[in-house]
C-alpha positions as a LaTeX table, in Angstrom:
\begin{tabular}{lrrr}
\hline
Residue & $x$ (\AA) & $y$ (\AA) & $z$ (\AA) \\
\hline
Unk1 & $-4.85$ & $-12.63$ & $-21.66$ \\
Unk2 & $-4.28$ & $-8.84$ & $-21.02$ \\
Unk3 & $-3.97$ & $-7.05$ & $-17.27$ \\
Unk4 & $-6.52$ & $-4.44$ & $-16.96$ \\
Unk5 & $-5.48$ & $-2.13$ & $-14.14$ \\
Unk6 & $-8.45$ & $-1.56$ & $-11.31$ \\
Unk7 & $-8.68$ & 2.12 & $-12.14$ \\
Unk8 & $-8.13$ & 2.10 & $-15.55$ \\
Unk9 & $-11.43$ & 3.47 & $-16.63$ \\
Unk10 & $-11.43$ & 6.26 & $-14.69$ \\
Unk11 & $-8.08$ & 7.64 & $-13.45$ \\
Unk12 & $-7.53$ & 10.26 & $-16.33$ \\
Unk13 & $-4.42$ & 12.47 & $-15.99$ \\
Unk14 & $-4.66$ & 16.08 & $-15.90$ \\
Unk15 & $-5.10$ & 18.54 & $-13.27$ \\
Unk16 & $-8.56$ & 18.67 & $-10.56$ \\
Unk17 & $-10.22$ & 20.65 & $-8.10$ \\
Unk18 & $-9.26$ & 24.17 & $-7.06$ \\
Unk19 & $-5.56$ & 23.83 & $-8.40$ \\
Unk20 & $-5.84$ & 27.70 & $-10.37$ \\
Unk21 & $-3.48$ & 30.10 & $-9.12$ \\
Unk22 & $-1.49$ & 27.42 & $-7.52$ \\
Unk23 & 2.08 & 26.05 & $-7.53$ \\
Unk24 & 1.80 & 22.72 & $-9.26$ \\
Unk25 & 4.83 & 21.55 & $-6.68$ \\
Unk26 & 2.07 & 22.33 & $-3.78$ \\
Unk27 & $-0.64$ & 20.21 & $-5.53$ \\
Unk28 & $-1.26$ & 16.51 & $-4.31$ \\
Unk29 & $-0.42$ & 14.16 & $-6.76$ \\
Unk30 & $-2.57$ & 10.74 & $-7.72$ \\
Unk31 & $-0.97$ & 7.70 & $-9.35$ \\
Unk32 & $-2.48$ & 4.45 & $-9.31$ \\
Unk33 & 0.48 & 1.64 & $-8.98$ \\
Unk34 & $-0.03$ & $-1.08$ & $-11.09$ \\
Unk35 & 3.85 & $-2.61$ & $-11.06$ \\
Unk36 & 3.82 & $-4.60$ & $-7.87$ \\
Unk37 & 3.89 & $-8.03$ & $-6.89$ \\
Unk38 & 1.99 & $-8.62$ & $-3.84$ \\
Unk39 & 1.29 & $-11.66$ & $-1.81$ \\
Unk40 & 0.05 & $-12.47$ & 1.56 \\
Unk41 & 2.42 & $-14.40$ & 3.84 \\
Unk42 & 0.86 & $-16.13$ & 6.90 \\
Unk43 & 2.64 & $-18.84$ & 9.90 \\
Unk44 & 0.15 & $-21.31$ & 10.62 \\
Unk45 & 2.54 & $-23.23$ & 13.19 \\
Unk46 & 5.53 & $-22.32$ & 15.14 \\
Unk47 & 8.47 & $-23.11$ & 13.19 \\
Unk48 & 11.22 & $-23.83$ & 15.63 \\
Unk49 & 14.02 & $-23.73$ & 12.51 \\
Unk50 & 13.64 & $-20.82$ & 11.26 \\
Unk51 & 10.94 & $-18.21$ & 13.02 \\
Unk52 & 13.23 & $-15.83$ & 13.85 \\
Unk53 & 14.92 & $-15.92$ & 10.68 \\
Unk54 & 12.81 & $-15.03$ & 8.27 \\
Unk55 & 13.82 & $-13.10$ & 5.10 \\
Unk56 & 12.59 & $-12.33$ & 1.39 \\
Unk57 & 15.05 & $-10.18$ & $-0.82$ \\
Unk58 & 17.46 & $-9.88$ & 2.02 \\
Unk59 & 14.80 & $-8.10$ & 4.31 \\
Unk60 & 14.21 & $-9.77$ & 7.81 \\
Unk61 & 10.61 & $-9.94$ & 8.15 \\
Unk62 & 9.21 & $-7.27$ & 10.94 \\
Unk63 & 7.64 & $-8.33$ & 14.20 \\
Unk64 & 6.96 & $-5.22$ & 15.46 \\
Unk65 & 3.57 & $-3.47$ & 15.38 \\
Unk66 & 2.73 & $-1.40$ & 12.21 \\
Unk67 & 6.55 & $-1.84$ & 11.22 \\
Unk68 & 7.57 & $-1.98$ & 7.51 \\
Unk69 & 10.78 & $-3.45$ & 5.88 \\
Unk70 & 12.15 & $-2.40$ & 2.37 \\
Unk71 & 14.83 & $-1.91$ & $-0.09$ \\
Unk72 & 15.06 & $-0.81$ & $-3.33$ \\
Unk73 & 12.82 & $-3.47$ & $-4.53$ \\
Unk74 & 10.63 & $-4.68$ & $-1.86$ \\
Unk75 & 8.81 & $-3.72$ & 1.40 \\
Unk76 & 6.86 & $-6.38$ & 4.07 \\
Unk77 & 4.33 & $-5.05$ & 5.97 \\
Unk78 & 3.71 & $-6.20$ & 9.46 \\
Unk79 & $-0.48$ & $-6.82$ & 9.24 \\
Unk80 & $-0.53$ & $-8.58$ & 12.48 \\
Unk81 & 0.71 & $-10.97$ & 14.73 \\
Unk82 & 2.88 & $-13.97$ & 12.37 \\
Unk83 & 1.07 & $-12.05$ & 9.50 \\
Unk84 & 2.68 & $-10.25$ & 6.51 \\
Unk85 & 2.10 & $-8.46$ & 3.16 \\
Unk86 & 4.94 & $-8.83$ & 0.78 \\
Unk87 & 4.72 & $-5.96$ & $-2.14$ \\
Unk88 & 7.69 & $-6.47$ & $-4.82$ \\
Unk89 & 8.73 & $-5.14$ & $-7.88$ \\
Unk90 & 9.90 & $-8.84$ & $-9.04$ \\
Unk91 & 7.83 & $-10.71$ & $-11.22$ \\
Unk92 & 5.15 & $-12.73$ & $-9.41$ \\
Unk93 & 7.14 & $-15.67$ & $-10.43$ \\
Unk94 & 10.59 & $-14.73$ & $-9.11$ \\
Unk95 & 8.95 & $-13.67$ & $-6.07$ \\
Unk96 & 6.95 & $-16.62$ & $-5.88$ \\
Unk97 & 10.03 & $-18.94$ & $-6.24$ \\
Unk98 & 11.44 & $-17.19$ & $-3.06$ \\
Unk99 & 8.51 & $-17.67$ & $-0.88$ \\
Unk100 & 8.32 & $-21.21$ & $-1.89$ \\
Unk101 & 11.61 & $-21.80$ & 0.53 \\
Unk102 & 9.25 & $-21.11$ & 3.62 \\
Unk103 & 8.15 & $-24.47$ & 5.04 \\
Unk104 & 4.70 & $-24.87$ & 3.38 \\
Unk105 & 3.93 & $-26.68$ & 6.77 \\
Unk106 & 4.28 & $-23.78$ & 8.95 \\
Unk107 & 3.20 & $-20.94$ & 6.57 \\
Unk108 & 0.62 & $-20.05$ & 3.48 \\
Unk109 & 1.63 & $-18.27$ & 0.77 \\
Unk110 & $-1.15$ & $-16.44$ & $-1.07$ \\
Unk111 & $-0.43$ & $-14.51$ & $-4.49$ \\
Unk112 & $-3.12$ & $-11.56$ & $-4.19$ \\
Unk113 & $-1.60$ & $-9.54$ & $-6.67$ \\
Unk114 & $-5.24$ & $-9.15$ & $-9.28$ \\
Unk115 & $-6.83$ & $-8.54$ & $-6.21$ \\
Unk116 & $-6.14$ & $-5.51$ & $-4.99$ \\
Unk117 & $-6.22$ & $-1.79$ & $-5.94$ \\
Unk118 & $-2.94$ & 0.47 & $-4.88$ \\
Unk119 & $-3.11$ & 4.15 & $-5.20$ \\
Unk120 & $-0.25$ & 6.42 & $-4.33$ \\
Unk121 & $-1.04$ & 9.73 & $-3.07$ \\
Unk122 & 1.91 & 12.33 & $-2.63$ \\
Unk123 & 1.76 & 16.17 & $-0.91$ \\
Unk124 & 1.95 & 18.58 & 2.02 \\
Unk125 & $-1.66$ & 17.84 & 2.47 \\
Unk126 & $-2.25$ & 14.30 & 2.09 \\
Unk127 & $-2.43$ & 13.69 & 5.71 \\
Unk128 & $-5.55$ & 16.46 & 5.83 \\
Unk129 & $-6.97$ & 13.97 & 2.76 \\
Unk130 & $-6.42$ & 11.18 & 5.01 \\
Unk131 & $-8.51$ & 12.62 & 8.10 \\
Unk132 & $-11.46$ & 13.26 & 5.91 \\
Unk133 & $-11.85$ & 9.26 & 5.83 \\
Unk134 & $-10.12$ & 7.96 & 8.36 \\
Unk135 & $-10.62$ & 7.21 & 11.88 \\
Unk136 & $-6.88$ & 6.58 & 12.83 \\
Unk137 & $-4.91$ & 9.39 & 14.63 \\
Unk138 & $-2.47$ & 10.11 & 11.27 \\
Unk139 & $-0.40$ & 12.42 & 13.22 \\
Unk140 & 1.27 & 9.44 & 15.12 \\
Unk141 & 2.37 & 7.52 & 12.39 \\
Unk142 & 6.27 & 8.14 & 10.49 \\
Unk143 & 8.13 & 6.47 & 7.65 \\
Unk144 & 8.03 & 2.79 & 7.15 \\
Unk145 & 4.87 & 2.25 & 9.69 \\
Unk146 & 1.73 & 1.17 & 8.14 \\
Unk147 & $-1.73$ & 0.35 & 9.99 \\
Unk148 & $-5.25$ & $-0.94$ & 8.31 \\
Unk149 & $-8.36$ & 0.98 & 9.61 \\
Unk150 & $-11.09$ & 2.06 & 6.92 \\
Unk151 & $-11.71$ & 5.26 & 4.61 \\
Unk152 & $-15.06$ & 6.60 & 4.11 \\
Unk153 & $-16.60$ & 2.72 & 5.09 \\
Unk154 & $-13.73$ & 0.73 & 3.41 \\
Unk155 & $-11.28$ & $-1.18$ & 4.25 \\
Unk156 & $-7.74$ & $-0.09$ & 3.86 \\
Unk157 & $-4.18$ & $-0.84$ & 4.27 \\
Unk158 & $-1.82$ & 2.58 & 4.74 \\
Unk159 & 1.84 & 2.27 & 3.96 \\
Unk160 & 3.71 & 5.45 & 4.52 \\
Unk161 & 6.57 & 5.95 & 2.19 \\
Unk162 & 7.81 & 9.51 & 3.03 \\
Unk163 & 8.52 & 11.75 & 6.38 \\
Unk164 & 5.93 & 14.01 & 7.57 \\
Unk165 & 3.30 & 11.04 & 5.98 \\
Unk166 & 3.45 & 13.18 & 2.70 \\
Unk167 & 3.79 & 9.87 & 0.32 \\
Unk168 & 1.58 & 7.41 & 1.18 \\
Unk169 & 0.39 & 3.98 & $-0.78$ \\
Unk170 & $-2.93$ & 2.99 & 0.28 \\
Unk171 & $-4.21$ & $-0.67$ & $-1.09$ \\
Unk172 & $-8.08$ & $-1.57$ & $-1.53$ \\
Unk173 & $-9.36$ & $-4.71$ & $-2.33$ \\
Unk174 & $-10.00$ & $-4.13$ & $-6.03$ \\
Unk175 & $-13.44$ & $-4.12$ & $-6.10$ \\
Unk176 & $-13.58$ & $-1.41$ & $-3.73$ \\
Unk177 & $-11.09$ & 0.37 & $-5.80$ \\
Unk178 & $-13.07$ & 3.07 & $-7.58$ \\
Unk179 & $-15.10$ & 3.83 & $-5.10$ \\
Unk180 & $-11.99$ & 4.34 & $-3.08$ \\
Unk181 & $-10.41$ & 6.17 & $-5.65$ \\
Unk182 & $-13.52$ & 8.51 & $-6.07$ \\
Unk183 & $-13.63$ & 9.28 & $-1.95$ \\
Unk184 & $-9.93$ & 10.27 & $-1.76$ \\
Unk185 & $-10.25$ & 12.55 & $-5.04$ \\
Unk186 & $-13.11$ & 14.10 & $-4.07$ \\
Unk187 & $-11.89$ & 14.61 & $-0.38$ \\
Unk188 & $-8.55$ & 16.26 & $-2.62$ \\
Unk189 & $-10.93$ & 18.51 & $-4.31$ \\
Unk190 & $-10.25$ & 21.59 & $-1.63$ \\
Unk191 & $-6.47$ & 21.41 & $-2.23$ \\
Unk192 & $-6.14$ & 20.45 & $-5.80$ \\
Unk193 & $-4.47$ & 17.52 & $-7.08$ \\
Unk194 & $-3.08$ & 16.29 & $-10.36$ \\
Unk195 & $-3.42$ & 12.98 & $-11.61$ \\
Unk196 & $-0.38$ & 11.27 & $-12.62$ \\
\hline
\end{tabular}
C-alpha cells in the first residue's frame, strides 16, 4: 500500500503572492512535513510507580502548561493535564515499541500518525499569518511552548520551533488539511511565500 501525503495534490513548489522585488530570505516559506511519527499518549489512572518518571527517547515528559520537550529526534507536547502528543522521527514501530513500556493499565497509547496534516511555516512574518486566523495572543508565546486554539474555524495544534515564533509547525486533523493549508496561504498572500 503506498502513503499519500494530506497535501499532496495541491502543495506545488514555486514562489506565491506578492514575492516580486523581494529578498527570497524575507519570504515565508511553506513545507508540508510528512516524516513524523506521531501518537497520542494519555494516563487514564494514577500510576504511583512511575508518574513522575516518565520518558520517551530520553525526554522527561512535560507537566507544565503549553511546555514542549525535544531532542534531535523527538518533541512531546504538553496538550493538557496527564495528556501528551509524541511527534518522532523513528519509525512508527520503533516508537511504538517504546511506548509499549508504559503500563497499558494506567495509560493509552494511540498511533495517529495517517491522521493528521503538519505544515511548517517559517519567516519574519509568520506570526502576522498567524493573527489573521487565530484568536490566541501569539505575542506571548516563545520556543518550545505550544497551545491548540483554532485558525479560520479549525482546529489546530501550534508548536513553535524557533525564537521570535518565526518557525512554527501547525498540525490539522487531515481532513481539515487543505482547507487549512489554503487559509494560511492565502492569509501569506500579502507577504509572499515560497513553497518548499
Amino acid at each position: 500500500m503506498k502513503l499519500v501525503s494530506p497535501l499532496s495534490e495541491i502543495h506545488k513548489l514555486g514562489l506565491y503572492g506578492d514575492y516580486d522585488g523581494k529578498n527570497q530570505e524575507d519570504l515565508i516559506k511553506i513545507s508540508e512535513v510528512t516524516n513524523l511519527s506521531v501518537f497520542q499518549v494519555v494516563q487514564l489512572n494514577e500510576d504511583k510507580n512511575n508518574s513522575q518518571n516518565l520518558n520517551i527517547s530520553g525526554l522527561k515528559f512535560p507537566t507544565n502548561p503549553l511546555s514542549v520537550v525535544s531532542n534531535n529526534e523527538t518533541r512531546i507536547l504538553w496538550q493538557g493535564p496527564k495528556n501528551w502528543l509524541i511527534l518522532s522521527k523513528h519509525s512508527q514501530e520503533d516508537l511504538l515499541k517504546e511506548l509499549n513500556k508504559l503500563d497499558s493499565l494506567n495509560y493509552a497509547v494511540t498511533d495517529i500518525s495517517h491522521s493528521r496534516t503538519i505544515i511548517q511555516l517559517e519567516g519574519k512574518k509568520v506570526v502576522e499569518v498567524l493573527k489573521k486566523g487565530c484568536p490566541i495572543n501569539i505575542d506571548q508565546f516563545k520556543m518550545n511552548n505550544s497551545f491548540n486554539s483554532i485558525y479560520n474555524g479549525i482546529t489546530i495544534t501550534v508548536d513553535i520551533l524557533q525564537e521570535g515564533v518565526e518557525k512554527i509547525r501547525i498540525y490539522s486533523l487531515r481532513s481539515f488539511g487543505e482547507s487549512l493549508y489554503h487559509s494560511l496561504t492565502d492569509s501569506s498572500l500579502e507577504f509572499g511565500y515560497k513553497n518548499i
